[in-house]
VONU-105227 format. One record per residue: y, x, z of N, C-alpha, C in turn. Coordinates in nm, 2 decimals. Layout:
N
+--------+--------+--------+---------+--------+--------+--------+--------+--------+
! nnorth !  neast !    nup ! canorth ! caeast !   caup ! cnorth !  ceast !    cup !
+--------+--------+--------+---------+--------+--------+--------+--------+--------+
!      Y !      X !      Z !       Y !      X !      Z !      Y !      X !      Z !
...
+--------+--------+--------+---------+--------+--------+--------+--------+--------+
//
This chain:
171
+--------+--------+--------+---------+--------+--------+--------+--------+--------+
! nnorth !  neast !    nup ! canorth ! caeast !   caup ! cnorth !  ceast !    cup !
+--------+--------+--------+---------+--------+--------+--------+--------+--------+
!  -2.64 !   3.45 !  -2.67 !   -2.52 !   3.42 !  -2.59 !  -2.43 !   3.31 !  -2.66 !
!  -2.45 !   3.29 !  -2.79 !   -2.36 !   3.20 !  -2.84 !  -2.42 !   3.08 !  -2.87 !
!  -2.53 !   3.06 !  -2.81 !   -2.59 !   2.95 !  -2.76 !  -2.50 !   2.86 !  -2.66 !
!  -2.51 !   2.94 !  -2.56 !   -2.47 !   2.92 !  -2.46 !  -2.35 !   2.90 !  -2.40 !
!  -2.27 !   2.98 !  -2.51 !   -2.11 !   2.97 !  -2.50 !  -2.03 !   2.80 !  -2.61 !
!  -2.14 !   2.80 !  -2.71 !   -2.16 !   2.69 !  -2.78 !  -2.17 !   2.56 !  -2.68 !
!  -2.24 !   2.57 !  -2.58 !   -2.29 !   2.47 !  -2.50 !  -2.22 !   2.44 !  -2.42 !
!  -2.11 !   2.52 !  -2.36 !   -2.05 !   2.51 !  -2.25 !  -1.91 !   2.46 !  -2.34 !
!  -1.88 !   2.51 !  -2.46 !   -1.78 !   2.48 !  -2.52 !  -1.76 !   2.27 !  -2.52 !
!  -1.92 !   2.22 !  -2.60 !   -1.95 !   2.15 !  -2.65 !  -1.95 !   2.04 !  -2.47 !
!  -1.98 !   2.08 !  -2.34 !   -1.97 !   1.98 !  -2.23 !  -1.81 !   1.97 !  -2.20 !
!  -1.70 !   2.14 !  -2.25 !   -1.57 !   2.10 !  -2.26 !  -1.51 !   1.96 !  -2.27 !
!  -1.56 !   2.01 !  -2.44 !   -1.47 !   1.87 !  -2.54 !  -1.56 !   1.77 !  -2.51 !
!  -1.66 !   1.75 !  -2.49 !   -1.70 !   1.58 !  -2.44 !  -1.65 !   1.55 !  -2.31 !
!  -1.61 !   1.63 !  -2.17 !   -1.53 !   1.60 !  -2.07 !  -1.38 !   1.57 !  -2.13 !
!  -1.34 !   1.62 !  -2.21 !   -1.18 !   1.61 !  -2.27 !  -1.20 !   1.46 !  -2.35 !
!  -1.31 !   1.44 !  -2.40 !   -1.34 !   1.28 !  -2.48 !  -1.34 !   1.20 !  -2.36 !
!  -1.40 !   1.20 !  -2.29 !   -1.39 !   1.10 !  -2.15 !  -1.26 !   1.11 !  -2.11 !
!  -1.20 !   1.16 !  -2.08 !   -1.11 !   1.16 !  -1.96 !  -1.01 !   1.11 !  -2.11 !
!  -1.00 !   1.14 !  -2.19 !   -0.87 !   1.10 !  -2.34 !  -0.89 !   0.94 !  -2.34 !
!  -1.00 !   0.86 !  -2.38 !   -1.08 !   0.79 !  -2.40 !  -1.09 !   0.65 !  -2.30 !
!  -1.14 !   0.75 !  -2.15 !   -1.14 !   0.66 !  -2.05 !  -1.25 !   0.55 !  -2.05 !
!  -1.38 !   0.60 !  -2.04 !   -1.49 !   0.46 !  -2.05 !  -1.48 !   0.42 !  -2.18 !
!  -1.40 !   0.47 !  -2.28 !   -1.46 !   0.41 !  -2.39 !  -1.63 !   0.47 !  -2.45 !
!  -1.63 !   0.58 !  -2.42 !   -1.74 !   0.65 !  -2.51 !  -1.86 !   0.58 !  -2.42 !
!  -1.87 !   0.53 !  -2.29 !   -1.95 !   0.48 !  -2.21 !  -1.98 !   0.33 !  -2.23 !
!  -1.87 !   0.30 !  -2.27 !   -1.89 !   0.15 !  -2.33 !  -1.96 !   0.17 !  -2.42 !
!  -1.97 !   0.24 !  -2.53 !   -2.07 !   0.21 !  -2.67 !  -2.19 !   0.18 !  -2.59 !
!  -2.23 !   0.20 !  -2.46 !   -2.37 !   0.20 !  -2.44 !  -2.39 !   0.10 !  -2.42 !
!  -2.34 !   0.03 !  -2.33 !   -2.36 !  -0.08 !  -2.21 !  -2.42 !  -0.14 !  -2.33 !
!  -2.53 !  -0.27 !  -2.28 !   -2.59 !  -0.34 !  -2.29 !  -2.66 !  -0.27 !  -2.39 !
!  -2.74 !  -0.17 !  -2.44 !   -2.76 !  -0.16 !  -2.56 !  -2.94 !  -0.13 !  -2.45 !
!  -3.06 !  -0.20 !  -2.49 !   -3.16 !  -0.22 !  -2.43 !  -3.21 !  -0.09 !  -2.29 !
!  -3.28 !   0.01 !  -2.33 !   -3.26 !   0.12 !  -2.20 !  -3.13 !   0.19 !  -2.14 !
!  -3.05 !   0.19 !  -2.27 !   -2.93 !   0.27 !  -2.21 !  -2.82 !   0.16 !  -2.12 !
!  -2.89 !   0.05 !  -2.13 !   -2.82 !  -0.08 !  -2.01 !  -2.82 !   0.00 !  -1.87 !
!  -2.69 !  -0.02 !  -1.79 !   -2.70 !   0.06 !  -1.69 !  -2.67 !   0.22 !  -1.64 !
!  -2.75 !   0.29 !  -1.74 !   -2.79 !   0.40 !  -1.70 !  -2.69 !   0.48 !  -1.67 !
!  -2.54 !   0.47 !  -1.80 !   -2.42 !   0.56 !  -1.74 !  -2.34 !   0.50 !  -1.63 !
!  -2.38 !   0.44 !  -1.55 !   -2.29 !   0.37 !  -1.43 !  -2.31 !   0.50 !  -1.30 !
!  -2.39 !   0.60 !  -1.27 !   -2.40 !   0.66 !  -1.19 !  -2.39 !   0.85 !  -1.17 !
!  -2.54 !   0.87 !  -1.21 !   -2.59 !   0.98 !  -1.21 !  -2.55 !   1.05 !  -1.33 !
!  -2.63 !   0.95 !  -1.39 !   -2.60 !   1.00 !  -1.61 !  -2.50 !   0.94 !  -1.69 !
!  -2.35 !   0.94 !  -1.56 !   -2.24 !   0.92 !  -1.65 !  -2.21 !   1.03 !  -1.76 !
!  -2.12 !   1.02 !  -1.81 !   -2.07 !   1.10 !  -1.89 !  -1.96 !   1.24 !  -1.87 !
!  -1.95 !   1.20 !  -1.78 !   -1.86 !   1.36 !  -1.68 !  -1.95 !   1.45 !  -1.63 !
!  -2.06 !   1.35 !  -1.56 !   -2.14 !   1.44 !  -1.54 !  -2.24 !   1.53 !  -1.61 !
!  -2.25 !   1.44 !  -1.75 !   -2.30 !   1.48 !  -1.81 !  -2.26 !   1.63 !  -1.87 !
!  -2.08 !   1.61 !  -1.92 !   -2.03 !   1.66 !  -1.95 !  -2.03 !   1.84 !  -1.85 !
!  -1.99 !   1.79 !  -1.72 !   -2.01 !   1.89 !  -1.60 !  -2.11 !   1.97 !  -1.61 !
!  -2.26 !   1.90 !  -1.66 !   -2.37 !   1.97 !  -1.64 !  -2.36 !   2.08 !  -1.74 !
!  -2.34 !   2.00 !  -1.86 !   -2.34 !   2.13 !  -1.99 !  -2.27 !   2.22 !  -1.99 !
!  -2.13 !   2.19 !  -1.97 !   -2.05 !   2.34 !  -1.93 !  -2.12 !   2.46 !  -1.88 !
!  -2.14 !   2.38 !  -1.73 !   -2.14 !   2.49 !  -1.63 !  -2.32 !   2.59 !  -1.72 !
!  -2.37 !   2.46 !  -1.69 !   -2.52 !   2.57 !  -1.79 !  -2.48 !   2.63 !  -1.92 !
!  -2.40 !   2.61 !  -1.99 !   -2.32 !   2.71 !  -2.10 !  -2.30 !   2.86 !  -2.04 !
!  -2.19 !   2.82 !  -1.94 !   -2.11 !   2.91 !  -1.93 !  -2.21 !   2.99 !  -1.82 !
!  -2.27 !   2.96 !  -1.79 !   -2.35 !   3.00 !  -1.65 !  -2.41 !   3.09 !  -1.70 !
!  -2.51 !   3.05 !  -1.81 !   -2.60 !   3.12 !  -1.86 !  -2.51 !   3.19 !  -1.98 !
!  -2.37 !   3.22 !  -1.98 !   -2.35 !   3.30 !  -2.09 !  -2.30 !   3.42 !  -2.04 !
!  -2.25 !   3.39 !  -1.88 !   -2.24 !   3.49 !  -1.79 !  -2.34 !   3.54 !  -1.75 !
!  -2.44 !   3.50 !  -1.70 !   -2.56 !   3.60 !  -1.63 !  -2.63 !   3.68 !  -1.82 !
!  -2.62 !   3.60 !  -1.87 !   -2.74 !   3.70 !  -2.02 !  -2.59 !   3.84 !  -2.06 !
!  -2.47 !   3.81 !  -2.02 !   -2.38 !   3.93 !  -2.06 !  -2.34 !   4.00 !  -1.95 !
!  -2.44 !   3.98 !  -1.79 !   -2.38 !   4.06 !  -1.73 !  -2.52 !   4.10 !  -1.64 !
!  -2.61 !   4.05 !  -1.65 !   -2.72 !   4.11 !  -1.63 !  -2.89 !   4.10 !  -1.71 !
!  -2.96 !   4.18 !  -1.63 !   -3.08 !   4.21 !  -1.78 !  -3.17 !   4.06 !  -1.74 !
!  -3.19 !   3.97 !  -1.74 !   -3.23 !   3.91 !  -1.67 !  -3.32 !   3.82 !  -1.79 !
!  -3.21 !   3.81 !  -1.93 !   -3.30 !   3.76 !  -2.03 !  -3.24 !   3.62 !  -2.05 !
!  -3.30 !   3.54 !  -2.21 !   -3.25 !   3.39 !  -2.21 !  -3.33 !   3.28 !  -2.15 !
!  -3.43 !   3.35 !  -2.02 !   -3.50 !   3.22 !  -1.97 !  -3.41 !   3.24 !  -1.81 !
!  -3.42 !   3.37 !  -1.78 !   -3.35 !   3.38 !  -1.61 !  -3.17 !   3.33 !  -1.63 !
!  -3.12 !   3.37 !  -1.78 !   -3.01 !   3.26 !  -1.79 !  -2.98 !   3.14 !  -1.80 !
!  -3.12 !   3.08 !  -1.85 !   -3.13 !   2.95 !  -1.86 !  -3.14 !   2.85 !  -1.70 !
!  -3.23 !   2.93 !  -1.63 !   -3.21 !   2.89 !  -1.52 !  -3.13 !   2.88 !  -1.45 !
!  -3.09 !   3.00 !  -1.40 !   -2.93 !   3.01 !  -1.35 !  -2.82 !   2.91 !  -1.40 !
!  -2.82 !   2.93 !  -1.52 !   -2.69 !   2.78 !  -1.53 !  -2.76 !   2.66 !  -1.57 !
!  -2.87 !   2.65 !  -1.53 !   -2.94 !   2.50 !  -1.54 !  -2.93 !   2.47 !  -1.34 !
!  -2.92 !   2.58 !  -1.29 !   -2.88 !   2.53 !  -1.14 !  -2.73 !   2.53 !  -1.09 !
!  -2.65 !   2.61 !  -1.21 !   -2.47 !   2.61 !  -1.18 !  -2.45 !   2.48 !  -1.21 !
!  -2.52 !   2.42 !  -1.34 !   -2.51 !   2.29 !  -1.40 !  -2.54 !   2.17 !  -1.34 !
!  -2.67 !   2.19 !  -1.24 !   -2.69 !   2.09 !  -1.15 !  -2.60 !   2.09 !  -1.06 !
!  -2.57 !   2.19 !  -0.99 !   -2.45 !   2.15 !  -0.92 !  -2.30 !   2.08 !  -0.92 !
!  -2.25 !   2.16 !  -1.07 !   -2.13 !   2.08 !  -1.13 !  -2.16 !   1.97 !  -1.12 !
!  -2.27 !   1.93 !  -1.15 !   -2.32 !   1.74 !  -1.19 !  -2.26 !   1.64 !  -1.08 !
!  -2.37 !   1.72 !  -0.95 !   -2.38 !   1.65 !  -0.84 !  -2.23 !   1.63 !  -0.78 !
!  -2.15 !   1.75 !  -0.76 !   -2.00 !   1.77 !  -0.76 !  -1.92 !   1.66 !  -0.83 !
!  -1.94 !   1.65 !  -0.99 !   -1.88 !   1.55 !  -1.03 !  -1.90 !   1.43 !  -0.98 !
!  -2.03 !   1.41 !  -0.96 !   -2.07 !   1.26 !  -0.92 !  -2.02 !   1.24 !  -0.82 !
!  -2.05 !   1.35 !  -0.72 !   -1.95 !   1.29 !  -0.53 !  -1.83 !   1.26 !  -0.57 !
!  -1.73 !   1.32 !  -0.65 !   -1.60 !   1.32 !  -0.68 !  -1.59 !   1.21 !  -0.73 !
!  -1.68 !   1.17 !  -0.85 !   -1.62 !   0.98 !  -0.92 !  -1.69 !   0.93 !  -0.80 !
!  -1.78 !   0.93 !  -0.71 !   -1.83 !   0.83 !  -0.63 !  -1.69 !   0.79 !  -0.54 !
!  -1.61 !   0.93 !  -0.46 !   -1.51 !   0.91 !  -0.35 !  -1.39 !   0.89 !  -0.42 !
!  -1.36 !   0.88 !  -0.54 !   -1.27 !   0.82 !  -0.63 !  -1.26 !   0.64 !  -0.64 !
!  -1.41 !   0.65 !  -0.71 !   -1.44 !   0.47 !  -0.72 !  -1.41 !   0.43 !  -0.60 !
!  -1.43 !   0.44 !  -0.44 !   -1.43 !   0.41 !  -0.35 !  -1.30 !   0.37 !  -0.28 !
!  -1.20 !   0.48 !  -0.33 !   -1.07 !   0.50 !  -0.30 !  -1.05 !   0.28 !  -0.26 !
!  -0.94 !   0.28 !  -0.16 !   -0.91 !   0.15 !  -0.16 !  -0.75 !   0.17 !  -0.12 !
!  -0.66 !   0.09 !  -0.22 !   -0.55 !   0.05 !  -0.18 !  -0.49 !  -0.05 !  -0.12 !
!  -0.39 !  -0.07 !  -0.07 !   -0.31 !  -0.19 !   0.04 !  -0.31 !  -0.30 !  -0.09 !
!  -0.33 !  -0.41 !  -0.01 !   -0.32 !  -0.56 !  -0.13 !  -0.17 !  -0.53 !  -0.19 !
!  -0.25 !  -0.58 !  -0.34 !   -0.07 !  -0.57 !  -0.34 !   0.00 !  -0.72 !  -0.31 !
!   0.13 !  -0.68 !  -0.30 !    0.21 !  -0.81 !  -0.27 !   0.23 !  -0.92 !  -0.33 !
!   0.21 !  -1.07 !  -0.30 !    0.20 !  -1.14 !  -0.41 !   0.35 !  -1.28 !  -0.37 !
!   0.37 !  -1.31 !  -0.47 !    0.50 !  -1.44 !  -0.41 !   0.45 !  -1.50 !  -0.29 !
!   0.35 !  -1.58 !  -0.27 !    0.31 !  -1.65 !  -0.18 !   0.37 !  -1.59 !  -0.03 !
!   0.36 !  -1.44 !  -0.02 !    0.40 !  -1.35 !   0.09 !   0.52 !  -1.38 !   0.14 !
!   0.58 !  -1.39 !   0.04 !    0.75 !  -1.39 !   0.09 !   0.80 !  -1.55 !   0.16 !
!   0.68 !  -1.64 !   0.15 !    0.76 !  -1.81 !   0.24 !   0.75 !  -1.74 !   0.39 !
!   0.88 !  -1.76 !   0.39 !    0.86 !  -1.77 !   0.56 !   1.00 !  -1.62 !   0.58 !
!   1.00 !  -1.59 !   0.50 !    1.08 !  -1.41 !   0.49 !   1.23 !  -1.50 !   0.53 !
!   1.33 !  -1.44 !   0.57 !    1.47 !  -1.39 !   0.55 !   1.49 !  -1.29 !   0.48 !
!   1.62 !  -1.35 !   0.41 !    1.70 !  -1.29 !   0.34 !   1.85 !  -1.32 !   0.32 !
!   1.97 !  -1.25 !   0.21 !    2.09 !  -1.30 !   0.18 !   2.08 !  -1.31 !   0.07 !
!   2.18 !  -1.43 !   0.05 !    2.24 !  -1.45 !  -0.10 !   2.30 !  -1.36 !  -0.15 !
!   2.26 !  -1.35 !  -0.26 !    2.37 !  -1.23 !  -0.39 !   2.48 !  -1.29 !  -0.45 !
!   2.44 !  -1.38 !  -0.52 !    2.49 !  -1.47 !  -0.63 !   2.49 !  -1.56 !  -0.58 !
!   2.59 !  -1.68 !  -0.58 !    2.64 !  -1.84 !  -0.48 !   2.51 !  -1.87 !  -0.60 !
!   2.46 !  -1.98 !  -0.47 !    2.29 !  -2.10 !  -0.55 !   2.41 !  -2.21 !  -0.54 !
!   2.45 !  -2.29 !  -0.64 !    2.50 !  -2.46 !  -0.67 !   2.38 !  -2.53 !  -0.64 !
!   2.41 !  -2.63 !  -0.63 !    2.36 !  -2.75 !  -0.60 !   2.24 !  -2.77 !  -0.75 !
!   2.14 !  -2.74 !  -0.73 !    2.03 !  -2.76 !  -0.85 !   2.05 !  -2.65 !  -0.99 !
!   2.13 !  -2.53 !  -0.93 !    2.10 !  -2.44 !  -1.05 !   2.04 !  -2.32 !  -0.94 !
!   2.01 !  -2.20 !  -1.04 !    2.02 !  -2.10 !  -0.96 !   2.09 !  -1.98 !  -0.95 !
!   2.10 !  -1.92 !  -0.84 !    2.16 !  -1.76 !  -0.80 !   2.09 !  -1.70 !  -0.77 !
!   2.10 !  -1.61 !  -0.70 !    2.01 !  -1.48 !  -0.64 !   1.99 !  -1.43 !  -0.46 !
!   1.90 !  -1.38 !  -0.43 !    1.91 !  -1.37 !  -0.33 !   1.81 !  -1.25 !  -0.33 !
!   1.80 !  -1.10 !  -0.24 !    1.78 !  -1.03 !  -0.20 !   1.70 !  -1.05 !  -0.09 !
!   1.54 !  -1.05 !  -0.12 !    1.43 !  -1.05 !  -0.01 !   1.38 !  -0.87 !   0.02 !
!   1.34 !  -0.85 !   0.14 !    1.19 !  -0.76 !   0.15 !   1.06 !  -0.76 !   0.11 !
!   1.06 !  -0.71 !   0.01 !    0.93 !  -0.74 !  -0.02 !   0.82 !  -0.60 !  -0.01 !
!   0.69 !  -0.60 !   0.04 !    0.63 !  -0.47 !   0.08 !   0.71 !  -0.39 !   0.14 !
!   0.86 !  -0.39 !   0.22 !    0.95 !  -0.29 !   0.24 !   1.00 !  -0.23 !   0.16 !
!   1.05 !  -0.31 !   0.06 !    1.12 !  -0.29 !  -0.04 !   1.20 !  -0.37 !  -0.07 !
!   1.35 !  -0.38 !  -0.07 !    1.47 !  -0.49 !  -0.15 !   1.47 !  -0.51 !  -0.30 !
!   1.41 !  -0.66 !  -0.28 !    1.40 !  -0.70 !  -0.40 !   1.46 !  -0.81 !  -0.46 !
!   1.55 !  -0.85 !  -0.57 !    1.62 !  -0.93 !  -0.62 !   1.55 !  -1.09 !  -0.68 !
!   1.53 !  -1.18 !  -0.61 !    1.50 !  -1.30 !  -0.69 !   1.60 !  -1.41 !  -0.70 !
!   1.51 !  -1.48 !  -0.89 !    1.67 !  -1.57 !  -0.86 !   1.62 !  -1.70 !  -0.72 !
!   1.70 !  -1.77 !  -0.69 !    1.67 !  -1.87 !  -0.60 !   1.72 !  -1.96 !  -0.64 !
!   1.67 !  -2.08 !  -0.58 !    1.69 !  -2.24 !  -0.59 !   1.73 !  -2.29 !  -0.48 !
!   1.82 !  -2.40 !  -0.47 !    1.84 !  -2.45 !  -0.30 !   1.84 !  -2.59 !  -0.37 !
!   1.85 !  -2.69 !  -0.23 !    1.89 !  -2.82 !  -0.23 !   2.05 !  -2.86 !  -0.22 !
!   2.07 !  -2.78 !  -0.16 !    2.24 !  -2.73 !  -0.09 !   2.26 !  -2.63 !  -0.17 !
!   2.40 !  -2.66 !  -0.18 !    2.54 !  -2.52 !  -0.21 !   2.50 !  -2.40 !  -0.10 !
!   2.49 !  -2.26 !  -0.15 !    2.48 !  -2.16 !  -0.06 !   2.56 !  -2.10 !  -0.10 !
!   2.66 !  -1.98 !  -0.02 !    2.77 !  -1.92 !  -0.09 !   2.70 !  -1.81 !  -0.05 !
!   2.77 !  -1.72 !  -0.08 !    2.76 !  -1.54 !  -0.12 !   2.75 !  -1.51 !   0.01 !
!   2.65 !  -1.40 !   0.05 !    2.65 !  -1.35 !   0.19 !   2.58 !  -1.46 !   0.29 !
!   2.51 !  -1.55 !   0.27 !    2.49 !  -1.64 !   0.36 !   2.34 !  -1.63 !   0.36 !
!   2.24 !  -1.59 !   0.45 !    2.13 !  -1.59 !   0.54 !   2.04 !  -1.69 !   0.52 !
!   1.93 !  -1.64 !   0.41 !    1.84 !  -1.78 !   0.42 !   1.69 !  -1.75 !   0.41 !
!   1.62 !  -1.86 !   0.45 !    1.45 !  -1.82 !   0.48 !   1.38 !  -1.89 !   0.33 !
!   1.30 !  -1.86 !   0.26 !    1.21 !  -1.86 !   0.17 !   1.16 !  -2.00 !   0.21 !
!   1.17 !  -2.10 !   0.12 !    1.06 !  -2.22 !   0.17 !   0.95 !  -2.23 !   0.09 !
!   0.96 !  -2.15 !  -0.08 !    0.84 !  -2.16 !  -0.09 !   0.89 !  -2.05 !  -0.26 !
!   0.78 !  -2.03 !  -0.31 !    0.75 !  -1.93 !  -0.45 !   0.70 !  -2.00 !  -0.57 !
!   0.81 !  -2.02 !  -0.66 !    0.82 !  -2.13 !  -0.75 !   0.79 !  -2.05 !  -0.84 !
!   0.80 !  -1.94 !  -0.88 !    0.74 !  -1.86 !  -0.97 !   0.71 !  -1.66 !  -0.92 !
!   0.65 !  -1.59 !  -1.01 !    0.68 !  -1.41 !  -0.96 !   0.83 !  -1.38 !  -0.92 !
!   0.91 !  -1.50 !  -1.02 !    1.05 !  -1.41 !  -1.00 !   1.15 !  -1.48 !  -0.94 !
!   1.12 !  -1.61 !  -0.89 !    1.19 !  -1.72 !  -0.82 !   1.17 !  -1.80 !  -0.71 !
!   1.24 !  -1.84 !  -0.63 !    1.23 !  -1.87 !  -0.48 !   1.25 !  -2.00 !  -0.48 !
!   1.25 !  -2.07 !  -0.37 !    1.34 !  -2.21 !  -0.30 !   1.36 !  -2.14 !  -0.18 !
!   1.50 !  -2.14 !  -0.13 !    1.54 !  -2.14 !  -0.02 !   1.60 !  -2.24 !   0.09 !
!   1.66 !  -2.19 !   0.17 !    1.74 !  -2.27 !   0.25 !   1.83 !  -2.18 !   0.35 !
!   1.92 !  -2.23 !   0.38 !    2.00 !  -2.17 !   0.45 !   1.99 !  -2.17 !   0.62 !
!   2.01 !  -2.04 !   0.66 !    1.95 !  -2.04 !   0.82 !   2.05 !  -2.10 !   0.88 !
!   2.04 !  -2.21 !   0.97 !    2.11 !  -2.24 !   1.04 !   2.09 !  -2.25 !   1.21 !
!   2.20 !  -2.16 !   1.24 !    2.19 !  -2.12 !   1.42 !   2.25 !  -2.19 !   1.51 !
+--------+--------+--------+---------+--------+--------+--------+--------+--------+
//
């Protein structure tokens, strides 16, 4: 039994290395001649980790709780263990898959309204309050014209992540 409690201990702390780690312990492999590839799927390292546990612990439960012996334990959690595997792997497969909304980039915002915060002078800059993702966001701005405080203007273009050219809407 302390085989086996050993074994499940030992797929623990190598899941706790991965997840601490994060693809580091998987990187040692990459490119290294056969093991090129190999942890990208099946024989990553969670799963790997998944398998051992569960066959630890699997087989430390059935040999302490029935007569069954250390080969009908071995089996039993060499099949709890395949399963954890396969489990882990669907779970990083519908993980890696996951897809999020683009994120937002300056280019998005020409064309937007917004208001002045801060008066823009004539060739310096102020501020101006855009939407951005649906979210109020503060950039400084540039004009060609004097814009005073409170005054309504459209994005002409994204001079930098945190700075605008505008212009003032005129109705």
């Amino acid at each position: 039994m302390t085989v086996f409690l050993g074994l499940g201990i030992a797929g623990i702390a190598l899941l706790v290395l991965c997840l601490v780690f994060d693809g580091v312990l998987e990187g040692l492999f990459d490119g290294v001649g056969v093991f090129d590839g190999l942890f990208e799927g099946v024989l990553s390292l969670p799963v790997v980790a998944g398998f051992a546990s569960m066959l630890g612990f699997g087989g430390a439960i059935v040999l302490g709780t029935t007569g069954l012996g250390a080969g009908g334990a071995t089996a039993v959690g060499a099949a709890a263990g395949a399963g954890a595997g396969w489990l882990t792997w669907k779970f990083s497969r519908a993980l890696m898959r996951d897809q999020t909304a683009a994120t937002p980039r300056g280019d998005d915002l020409v064309g937007t309204a917004g208001a002045v915060v801060t008066a823009i002078p004539v060739g310096g800059y102020g501020e101006v309050l855009l939407q951005l993702a649906g979210q109020p966001v503060k950039f400084a701005a540039k004009s060609a014209v004097a814009i005073t405080r409170g005054t309504e203007i459209w994005v002409e273009a994204a001079l930098s992540p945190t700075s605008v050219a505008v212009r003032p809407v005129r109705r």
